[in-house]
Biopython code that builds the backbone (N, CA, C, O; Angstrom):
import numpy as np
from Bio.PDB.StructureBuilder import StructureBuilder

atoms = [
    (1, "UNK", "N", (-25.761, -77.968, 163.158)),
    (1, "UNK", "CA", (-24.537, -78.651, 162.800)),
    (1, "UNK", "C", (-23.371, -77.882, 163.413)),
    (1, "UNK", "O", (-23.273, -76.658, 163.324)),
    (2, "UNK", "N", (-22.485, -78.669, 164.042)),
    (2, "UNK", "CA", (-21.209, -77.649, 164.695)),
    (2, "UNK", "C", (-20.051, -78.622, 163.837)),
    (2, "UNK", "O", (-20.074, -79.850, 163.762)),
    (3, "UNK", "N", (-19.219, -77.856, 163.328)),
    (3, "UNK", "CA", (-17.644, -78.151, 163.080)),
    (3, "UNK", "C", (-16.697, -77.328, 163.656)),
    (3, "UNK", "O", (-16.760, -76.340, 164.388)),
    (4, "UNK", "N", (-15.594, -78.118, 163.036)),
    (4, "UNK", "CA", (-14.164, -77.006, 163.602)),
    (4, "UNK", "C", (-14.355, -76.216, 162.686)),
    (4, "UNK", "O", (-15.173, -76.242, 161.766)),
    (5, "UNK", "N", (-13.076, -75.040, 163.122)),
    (5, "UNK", "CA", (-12.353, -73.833, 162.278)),
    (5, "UNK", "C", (-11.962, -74.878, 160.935)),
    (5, "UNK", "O", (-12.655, -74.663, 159.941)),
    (6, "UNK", "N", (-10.968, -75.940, 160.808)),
    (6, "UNK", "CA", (-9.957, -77.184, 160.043)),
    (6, "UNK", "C", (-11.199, -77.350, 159.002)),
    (6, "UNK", "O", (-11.019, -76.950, 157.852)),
    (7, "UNK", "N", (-12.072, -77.750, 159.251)),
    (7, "UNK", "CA", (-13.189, -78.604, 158.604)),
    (7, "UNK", "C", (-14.008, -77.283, 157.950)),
    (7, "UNK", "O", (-14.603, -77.327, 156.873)),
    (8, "UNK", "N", (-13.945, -76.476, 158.544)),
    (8, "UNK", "CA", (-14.752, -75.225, 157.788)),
    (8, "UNK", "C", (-13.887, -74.723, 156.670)),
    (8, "UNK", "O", (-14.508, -74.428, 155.649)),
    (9, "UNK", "N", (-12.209, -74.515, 156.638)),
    (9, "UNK", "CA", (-11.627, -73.992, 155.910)),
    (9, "UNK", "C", (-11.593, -75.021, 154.691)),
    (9, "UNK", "O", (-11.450, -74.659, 153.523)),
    (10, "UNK", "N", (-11.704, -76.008, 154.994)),
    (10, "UNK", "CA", (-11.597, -77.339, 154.001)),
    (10, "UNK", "C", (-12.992, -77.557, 152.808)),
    (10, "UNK", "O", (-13.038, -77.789, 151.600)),
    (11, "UNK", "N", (-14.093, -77.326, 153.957)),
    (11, "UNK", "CA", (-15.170, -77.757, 153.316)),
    (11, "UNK", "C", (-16.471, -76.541, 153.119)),
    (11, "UNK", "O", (-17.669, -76.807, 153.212)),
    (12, "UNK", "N", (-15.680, -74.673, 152.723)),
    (12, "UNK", "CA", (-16.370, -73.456, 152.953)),
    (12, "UNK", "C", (-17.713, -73.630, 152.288)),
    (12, "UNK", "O", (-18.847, -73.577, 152.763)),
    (13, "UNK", "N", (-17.227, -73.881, 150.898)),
    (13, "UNK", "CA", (-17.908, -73.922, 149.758)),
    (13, "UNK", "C", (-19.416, -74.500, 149.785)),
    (13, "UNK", "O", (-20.499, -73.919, 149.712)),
    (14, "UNK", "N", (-19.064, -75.922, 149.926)),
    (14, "UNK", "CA", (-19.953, -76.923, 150.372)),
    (14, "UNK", "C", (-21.127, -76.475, 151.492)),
    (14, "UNK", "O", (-22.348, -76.578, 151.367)),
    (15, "UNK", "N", (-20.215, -75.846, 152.840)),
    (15, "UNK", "CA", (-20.981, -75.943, 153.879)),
    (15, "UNK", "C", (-22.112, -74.134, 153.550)),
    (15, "UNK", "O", (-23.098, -74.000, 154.274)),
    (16, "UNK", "N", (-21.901, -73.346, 152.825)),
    (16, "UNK", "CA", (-22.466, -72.631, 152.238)),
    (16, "UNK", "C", (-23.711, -73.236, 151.196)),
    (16, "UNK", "O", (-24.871, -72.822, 151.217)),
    (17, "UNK", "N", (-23.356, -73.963, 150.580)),
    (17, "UNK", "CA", (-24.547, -74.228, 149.570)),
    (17, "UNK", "C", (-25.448, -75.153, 150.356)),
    (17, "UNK", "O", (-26.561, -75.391, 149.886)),
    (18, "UNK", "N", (-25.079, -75.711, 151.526)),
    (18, "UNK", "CA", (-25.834, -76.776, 152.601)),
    (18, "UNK", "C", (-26.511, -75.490, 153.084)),
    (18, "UNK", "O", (-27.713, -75.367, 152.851)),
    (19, "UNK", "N", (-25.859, -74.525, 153.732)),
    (19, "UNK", "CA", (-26.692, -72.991, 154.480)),
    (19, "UNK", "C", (-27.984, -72.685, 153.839)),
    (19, "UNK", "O", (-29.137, -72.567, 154.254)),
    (20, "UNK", "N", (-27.334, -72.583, 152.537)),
    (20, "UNK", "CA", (-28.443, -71.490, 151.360)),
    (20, "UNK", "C", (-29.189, -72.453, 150.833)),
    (20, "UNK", "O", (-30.310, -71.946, 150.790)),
    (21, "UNK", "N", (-29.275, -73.754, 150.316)),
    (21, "UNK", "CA", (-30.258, -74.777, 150.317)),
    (21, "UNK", "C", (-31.213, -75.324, 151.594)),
    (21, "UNK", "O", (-32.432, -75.158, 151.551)),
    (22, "UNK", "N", (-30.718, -75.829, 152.458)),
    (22, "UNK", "CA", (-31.273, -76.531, 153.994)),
    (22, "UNK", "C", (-31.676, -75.297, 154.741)),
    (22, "UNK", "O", (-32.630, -75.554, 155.475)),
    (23, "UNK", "N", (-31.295, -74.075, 154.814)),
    (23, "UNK", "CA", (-31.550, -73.084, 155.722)),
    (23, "UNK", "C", (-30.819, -73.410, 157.112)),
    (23, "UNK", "O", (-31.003, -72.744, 158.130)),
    (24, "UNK", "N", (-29.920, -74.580, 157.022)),
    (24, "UNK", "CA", (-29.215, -75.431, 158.488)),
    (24, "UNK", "C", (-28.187, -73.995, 158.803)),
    (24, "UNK", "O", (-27.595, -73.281, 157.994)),
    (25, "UNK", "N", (-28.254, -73.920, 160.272)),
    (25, "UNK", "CA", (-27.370, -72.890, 160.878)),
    (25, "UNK", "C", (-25.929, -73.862, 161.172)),
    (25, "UNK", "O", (-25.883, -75.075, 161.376)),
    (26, "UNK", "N", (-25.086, -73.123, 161.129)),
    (26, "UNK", "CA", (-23.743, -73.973, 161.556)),
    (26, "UNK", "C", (-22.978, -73.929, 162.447)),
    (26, "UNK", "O", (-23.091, -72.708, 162.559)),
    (27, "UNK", "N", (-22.090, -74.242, 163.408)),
    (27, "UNK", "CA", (-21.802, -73.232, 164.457)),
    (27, "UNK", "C", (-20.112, -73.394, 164.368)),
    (27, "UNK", "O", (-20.098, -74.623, 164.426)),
    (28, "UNK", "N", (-19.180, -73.149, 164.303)),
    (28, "UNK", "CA", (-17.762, -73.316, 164.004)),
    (28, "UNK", "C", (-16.958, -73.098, 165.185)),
    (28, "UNK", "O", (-17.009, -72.155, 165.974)),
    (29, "UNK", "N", (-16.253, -74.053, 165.185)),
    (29, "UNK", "CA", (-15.537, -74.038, 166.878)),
    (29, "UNK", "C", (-13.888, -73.969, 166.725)),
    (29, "UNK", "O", (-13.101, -74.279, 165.831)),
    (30, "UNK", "N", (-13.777, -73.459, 167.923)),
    (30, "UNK", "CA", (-12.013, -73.124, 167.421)),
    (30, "UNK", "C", (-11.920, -73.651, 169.143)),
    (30, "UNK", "O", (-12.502, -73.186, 170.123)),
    (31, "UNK", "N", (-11.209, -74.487, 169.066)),
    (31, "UNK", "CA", (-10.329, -75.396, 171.203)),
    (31, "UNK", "C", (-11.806, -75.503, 171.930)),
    (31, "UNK", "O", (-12.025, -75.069, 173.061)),
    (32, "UNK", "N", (-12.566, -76.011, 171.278)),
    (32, "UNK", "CA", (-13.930, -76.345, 171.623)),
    (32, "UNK", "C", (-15.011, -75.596, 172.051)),
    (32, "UNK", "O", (-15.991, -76.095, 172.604)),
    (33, "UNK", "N", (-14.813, -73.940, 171.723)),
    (33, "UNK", "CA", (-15.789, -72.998, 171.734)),
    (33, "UNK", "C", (-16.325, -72.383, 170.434)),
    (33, "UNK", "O", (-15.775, -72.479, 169.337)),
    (34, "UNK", "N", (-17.414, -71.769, 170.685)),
    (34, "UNK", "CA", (-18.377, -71.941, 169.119)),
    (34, "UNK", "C", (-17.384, -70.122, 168.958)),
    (34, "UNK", "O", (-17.526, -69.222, 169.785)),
    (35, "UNK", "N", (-16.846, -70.068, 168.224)),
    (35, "UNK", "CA", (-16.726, -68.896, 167.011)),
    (35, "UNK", "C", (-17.511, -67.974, 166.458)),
    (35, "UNK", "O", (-17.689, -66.831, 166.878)),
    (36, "UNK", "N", (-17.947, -68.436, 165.581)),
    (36, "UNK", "CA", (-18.872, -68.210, 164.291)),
    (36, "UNK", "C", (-19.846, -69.365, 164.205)),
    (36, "UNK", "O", (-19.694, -70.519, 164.606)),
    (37, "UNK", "N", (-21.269, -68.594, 163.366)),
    (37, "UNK", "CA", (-22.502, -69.052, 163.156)),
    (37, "UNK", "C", (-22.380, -68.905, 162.368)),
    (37, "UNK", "O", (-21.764, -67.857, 162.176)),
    (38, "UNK", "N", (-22.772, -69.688, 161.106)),
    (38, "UNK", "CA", (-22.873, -69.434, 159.585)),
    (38, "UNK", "C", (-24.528, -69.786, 160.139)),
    (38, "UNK", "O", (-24.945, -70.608, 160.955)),
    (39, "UNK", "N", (-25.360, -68.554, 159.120)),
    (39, "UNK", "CA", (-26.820, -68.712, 159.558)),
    (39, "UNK", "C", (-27.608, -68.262, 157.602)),
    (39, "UNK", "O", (-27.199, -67.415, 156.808)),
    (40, "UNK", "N", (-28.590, -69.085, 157.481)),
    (40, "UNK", "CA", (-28.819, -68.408, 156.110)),
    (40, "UNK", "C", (-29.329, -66.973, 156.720)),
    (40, "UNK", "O", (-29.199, -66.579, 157.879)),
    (41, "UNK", "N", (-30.023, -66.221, 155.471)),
    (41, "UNK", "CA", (-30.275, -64.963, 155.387)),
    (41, "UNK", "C", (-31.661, -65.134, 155.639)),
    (41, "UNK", "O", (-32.294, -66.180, 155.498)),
    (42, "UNK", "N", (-32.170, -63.819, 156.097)),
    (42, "UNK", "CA", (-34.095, -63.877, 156.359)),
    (42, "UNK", "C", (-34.341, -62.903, 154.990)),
    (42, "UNK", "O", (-33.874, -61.792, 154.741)),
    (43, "UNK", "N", (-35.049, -63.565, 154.384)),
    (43, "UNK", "CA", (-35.239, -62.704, 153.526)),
    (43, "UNK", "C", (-36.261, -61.243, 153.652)),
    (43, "UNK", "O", (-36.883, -61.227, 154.714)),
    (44, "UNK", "N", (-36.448, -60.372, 152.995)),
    (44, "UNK", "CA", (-37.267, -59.233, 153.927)),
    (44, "UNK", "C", (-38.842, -59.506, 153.359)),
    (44, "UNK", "O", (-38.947, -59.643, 152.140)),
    (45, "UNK", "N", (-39.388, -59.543, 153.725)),
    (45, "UNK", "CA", (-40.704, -59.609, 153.497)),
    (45, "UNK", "C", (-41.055, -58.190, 152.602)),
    (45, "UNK", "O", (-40.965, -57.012, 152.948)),
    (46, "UNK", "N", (-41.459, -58.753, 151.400)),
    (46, "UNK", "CA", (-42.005, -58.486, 150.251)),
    (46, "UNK", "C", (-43.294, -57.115, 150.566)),
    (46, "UNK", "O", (-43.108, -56.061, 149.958)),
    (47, "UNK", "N", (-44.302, -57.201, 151.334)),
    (47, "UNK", "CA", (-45.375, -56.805, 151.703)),
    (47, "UNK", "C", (-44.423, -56.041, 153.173)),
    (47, "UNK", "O", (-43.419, -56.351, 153.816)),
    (48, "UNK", "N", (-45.911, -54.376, 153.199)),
    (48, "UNK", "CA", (-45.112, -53.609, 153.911)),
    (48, "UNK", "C", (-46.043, -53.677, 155.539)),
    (48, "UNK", "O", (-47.271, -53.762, 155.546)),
    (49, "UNK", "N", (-45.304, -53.629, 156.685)),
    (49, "UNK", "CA", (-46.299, -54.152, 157.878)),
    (49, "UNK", "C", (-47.516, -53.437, 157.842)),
    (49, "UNK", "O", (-48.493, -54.186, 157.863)),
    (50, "UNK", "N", (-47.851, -51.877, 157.781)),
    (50, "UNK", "CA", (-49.260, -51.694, 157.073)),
    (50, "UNK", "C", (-49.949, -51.983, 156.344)),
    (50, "UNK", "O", (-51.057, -51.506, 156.100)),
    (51, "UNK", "N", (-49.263, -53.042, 155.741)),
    (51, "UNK", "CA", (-50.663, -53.369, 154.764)),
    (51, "UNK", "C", (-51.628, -54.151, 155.373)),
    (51, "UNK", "O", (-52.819, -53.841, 155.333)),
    (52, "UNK", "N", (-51.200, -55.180, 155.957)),
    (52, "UNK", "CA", (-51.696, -55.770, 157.424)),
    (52, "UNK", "C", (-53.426, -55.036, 157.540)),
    (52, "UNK", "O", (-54.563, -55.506, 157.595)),
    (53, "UNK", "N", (-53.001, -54.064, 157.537)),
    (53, "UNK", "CA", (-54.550, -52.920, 158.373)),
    (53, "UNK", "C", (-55.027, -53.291, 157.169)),
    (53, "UNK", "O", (-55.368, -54.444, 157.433)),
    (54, "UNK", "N", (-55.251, -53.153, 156.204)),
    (54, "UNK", "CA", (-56.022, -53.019, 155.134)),
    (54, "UNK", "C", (-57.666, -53.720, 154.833)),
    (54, "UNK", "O", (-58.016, -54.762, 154.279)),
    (55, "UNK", "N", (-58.434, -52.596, 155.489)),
    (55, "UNK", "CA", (-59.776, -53.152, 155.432)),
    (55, "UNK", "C", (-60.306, -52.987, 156.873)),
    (55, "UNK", "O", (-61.440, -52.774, 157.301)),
    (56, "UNK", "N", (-59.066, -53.164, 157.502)),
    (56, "UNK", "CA", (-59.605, -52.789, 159.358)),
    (56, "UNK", "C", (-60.061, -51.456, 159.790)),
    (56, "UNK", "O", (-60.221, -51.285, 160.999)),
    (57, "UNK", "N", (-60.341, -50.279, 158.796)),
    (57, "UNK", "CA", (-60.815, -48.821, 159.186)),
    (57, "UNK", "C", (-61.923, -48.677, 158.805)),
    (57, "UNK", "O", (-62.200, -49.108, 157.685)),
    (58, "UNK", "N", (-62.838, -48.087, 159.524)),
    (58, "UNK", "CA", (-64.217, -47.553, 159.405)),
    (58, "UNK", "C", (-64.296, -46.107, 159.597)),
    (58, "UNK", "O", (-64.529, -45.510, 160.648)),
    (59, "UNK", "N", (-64.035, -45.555, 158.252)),
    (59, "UNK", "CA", (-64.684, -44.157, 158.464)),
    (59, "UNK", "C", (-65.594, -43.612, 158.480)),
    (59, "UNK", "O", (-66.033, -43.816, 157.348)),
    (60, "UNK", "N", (-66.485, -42.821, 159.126)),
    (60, "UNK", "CA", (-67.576, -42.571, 159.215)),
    (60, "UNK", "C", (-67.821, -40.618, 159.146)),
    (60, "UNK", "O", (-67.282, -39.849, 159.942)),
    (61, "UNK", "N", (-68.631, -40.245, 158.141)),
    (61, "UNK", "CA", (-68.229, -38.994, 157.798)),
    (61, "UNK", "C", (-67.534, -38.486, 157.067)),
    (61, "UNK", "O", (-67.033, -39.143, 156.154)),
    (62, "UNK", "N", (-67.283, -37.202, 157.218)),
    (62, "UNK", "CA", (-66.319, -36.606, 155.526)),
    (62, "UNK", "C", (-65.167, -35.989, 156.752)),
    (62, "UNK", "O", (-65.399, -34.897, 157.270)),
    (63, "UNK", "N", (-64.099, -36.682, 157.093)),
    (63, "UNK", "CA", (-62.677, -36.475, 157.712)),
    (63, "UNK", "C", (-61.961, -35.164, 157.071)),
    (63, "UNK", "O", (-60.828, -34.813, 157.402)),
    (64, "UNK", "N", (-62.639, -34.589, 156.258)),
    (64, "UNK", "CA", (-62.304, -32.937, 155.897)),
    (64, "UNK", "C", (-62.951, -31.976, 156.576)),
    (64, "UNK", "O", (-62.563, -30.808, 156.582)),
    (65, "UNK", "N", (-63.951, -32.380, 157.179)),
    (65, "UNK", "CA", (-65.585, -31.397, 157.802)),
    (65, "UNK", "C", (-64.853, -31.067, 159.380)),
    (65, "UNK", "O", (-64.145, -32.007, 159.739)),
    (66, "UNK", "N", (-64.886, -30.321, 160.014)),
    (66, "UNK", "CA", (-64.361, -30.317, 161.489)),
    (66, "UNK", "C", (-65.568, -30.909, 162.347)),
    (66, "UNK", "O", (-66.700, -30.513, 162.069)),
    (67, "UNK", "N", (-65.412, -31.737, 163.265)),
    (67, "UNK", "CA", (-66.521, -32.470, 164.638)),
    (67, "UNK", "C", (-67.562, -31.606, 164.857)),
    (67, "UNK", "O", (-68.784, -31.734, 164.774)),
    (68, "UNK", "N", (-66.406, -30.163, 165.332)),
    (68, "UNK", "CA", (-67.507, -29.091, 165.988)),
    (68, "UNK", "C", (-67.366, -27.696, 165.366)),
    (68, "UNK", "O", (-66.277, -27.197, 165.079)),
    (69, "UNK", "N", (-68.532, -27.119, 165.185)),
    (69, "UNK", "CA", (-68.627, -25.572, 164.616)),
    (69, "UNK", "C", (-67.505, -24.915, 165.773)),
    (69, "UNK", "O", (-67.328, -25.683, 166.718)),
    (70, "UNK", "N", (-66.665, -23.525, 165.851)),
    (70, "UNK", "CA", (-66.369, -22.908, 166.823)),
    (70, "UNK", "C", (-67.931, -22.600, 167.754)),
    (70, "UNK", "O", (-67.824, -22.496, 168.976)),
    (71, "UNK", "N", (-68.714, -22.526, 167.394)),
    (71, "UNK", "CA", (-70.033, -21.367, 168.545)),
    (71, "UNK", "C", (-70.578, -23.176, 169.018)),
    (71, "UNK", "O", (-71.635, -23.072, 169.639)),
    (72, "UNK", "N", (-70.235, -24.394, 168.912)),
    (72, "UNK", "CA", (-70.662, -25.482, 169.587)),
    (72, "UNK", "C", (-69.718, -25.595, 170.486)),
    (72, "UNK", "O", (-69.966, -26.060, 171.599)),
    (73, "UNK", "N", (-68.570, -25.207, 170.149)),
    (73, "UNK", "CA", (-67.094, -25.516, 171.167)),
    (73, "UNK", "C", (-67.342, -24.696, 172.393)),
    (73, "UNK", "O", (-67.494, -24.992, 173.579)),
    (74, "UNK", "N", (-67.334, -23.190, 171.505)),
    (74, "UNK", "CA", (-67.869, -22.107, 172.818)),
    (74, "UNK", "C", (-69.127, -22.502, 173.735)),
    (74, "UNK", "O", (-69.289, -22.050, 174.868)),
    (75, "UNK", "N", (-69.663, -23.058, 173.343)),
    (75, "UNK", "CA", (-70.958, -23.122, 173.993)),
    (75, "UNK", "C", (-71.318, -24.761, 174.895)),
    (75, "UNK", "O", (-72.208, -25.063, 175.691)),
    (76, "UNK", "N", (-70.457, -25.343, 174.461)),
    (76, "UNK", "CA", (-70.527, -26.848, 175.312)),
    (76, "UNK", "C", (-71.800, -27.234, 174.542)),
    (76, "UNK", "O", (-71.957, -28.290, 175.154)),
    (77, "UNK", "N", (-72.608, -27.218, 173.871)),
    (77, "UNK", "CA", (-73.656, -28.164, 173.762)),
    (77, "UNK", "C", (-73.357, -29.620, 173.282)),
    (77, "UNK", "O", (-73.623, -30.576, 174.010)),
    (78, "UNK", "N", (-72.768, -29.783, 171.973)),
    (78, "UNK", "CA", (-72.458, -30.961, 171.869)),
    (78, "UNK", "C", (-71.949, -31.736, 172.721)),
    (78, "UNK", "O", (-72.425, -32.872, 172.701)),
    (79, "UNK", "N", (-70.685, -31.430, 173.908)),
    (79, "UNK", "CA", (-70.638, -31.984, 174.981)),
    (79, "UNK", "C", (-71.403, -32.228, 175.919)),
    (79, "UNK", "O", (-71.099, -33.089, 176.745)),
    (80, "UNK", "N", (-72.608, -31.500, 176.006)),
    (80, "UNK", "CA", (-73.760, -31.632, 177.153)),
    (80, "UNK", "C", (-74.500, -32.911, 176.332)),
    (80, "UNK", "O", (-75.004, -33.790, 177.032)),
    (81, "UNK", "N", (-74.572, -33.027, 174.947)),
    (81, "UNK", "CA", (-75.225, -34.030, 174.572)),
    (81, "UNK", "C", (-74.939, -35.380, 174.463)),
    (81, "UNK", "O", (-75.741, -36.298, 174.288)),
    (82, "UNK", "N", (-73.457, -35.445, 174.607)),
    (82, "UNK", "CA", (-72.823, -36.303, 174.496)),
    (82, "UNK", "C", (-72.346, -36.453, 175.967)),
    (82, "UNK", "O", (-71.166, -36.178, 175.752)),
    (83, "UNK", "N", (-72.384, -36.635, 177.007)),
    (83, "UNK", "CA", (-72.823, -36.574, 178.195)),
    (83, "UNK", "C", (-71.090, -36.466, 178.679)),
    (83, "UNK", "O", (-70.481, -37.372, 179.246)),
    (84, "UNK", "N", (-70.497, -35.075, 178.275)),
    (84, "UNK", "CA", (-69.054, -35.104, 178.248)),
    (84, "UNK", "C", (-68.808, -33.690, 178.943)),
    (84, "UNK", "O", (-69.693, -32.840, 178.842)),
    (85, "UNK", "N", (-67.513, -33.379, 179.720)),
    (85, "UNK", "CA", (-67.617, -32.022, 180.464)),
    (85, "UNK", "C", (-67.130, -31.341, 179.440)),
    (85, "UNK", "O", (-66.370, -31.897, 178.647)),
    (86, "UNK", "N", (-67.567, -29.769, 179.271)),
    (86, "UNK", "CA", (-66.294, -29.357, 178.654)),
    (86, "UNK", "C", (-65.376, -28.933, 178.746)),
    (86, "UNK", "O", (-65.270, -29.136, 179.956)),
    (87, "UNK", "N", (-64.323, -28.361, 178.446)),
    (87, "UNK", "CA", (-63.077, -28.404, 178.367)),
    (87, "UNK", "C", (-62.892, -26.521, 178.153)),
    (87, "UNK", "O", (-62.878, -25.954, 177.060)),
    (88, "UNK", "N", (-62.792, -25.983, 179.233)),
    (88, "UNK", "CA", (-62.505, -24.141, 178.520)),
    (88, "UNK", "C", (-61.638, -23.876, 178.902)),
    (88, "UNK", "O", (-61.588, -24.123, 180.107)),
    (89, "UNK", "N", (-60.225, -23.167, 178.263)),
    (89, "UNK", "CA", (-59.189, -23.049, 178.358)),
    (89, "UNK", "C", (-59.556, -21.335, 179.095)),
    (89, "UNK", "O", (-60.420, -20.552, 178.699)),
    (90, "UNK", "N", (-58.705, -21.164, 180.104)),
    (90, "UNK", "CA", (-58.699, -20.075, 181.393)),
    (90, "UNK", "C", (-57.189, -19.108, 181.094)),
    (90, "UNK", "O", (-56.872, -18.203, 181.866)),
]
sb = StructureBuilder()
sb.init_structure("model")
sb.init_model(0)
sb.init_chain("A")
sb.init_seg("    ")
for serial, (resi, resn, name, xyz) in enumerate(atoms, 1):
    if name == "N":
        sb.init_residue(resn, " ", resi, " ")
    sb.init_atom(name, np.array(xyz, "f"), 0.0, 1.0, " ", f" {name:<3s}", serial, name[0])
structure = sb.get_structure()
């Protein structure tokens, strides 16, 4: 819906409870360019975007235990088994 500046000052009230009922955006023109948008509000979503995940993780193991002993790290085996190079800091 577009009106004038004239018609907006006349009819604020109204064209507000049309906003916040209809969700209709408005556009308000002053010498035939748009002004102002009267737009309703988005409301914020209730639920937080992580929750989303919820159920999508598979843990496997006790995530307190470390992967590798230190004398497996030193020694590359688990990487030799896992068909991975290892990694020794020089």
């Amino acid at each position: 819906m577009t009106i004038t500046v004239n018609e907006f000052q006349s009819l604020s009230a109204s064209l507000l409870e049309r906003v916040r009922s209809l969700r209709e955006e408005v556009s308000i023109m002053d010498s035939g360019k748009v002004v102002a948008r009267l737009v309703p509000e988005i409301a914020p979503s209730k639920t937080k975007p992580w929750h989303a995940l919820r159920g999508s993780v598979v843990v496997h193991g006790d995530l307190t235990e470390p992967l590798m002993t230190a004398l497996q790290v030193d020694s590359g085996l688990e990487c030799e088994a896992a068909n991975l190079k290892p990694v020794h800091a020089d």
